[in-house]
MARBA-3410 file (N, C-alpha, C, O; in Angstrom, 1 decimal):
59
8.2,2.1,3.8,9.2,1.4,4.6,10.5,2.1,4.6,10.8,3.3,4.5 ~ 11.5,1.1,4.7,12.8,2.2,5.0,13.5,2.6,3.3,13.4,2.1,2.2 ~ 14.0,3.6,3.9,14.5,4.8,2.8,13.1,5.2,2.3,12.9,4.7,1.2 ~ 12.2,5.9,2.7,10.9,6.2,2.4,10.8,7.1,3.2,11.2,7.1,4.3 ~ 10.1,8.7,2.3,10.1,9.8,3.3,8.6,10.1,3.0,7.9,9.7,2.1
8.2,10.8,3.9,6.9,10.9,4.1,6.7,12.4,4.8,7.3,12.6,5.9 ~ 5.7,13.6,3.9,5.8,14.7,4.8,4.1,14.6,5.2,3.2,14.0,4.6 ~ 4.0,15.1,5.9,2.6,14.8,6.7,2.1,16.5,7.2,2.7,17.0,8.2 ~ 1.1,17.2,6.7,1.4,19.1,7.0,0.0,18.6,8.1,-0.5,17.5,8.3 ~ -0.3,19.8,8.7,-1.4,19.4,10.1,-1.6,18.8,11.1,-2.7,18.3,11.5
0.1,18.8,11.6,-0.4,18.5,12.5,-0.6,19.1,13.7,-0.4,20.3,14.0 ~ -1.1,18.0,14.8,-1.7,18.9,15.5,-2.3,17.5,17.1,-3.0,16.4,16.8 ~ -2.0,17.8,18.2,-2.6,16.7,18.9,-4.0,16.2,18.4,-4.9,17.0,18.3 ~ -4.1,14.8,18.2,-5.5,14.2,18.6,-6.3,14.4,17.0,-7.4,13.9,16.7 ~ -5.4,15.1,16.1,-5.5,15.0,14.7,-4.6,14.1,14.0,-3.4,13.8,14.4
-5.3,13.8,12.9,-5.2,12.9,11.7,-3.6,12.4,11.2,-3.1,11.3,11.0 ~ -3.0,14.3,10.9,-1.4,14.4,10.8,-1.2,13.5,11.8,-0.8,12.4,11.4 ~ -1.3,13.9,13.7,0.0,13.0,14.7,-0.5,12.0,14.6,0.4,11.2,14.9 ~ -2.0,11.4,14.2,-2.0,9.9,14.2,-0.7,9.1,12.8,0.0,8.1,12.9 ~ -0.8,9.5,12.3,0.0,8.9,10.7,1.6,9.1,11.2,2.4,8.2,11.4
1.7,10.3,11.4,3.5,10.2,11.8,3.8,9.2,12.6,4.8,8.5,12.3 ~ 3.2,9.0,13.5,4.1,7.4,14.7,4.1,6.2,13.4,5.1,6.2,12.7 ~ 3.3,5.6,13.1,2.9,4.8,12.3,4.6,4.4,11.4,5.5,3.5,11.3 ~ 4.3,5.9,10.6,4.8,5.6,9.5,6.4,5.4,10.1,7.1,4.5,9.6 ~ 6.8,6.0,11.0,8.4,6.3,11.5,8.4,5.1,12.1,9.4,4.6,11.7
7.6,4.2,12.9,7.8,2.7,12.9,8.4,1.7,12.3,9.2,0.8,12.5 ~ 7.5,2.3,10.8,7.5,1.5,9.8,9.0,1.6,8.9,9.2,0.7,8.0 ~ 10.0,2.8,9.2,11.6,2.6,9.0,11.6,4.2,8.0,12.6,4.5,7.4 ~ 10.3,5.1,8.1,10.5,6.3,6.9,10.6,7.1,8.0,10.1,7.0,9.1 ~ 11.4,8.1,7.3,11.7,9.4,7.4,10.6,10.5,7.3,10.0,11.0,6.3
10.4,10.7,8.7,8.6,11.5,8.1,9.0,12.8,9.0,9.5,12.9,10.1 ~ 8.6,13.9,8.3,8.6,15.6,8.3,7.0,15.9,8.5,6.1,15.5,7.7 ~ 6.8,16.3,9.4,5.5,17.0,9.7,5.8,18.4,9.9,6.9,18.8,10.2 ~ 4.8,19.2,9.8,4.5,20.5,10.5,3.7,20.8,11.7,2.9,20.1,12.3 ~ 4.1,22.1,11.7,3.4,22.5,13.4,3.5,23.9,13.1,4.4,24.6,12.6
2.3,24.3,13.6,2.4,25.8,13.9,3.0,26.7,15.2,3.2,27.9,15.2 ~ 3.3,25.5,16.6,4.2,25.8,17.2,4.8,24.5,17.5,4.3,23.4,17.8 ~ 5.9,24.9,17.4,7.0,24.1,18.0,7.1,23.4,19.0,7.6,22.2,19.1 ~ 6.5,24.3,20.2,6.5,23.6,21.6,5.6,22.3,21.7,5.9,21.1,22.1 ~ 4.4,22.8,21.1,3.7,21.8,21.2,3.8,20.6,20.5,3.1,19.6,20.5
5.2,20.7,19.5,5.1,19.6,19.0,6.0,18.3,19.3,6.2,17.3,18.7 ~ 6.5,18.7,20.6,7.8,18.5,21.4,7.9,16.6,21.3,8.9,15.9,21.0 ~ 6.6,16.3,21.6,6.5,14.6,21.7,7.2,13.9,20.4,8.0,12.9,20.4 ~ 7.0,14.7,19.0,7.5,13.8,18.1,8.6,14.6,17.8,8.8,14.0,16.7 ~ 9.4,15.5,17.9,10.8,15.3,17.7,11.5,14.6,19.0,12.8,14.6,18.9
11.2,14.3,19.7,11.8,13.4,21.1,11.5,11.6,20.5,12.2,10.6,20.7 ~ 10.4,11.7,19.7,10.2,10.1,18.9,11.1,9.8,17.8,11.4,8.7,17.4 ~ 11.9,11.3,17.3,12.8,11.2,15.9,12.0,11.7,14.4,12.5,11.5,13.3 ~ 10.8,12.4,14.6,10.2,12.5,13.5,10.8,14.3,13.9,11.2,14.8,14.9 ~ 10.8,14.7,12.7,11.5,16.0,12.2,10.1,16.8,12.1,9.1,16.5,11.5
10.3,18.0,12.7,9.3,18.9,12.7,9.7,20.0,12.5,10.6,20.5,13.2 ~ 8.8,20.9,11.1,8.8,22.1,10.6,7.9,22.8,11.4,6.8,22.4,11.6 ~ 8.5,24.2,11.8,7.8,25.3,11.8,7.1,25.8,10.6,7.7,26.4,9.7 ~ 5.6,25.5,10.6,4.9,26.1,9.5,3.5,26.7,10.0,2.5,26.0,10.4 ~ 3.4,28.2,9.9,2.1,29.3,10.1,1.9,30.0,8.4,2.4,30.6,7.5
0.6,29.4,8.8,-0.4,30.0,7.3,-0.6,31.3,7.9,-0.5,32.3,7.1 ~ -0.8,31.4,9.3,-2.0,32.6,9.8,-1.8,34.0,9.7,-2.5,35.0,9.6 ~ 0.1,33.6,9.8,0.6,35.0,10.5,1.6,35.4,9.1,2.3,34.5,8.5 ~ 1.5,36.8,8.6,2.7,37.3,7.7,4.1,37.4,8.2,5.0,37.8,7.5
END
């Protein structure tokens, strides 16, 4: 709940990660996810959930 942070790595539409992030930022926490792009991640920093740029793939 509130003052509760929550980091959530993978996500990704229609995966597991974007299901959990709405949930939890409802629920009054501060939730940080990742993305391997940005663009696509556009829906939840427009909801207020904070999104890291994070690539395993590329050096």
């Amino acid at each position: 709940g509130n003052g509760q942070t929550v980091q959530i790595t993978g996500h990704g539409e229609g995966r597991i990660g974007s299901a959990l992030a709405f949930p939890f930022h409802r629920h009054g926490c501060r939730v940080f996810t990742t993305a391997q792009n940005l663009e696509k991640a556009q829906h939840l920093t427009k909801a207020g959930i904070e999104v890291l740029e994070l690539d395993i793939w590329t050096q």
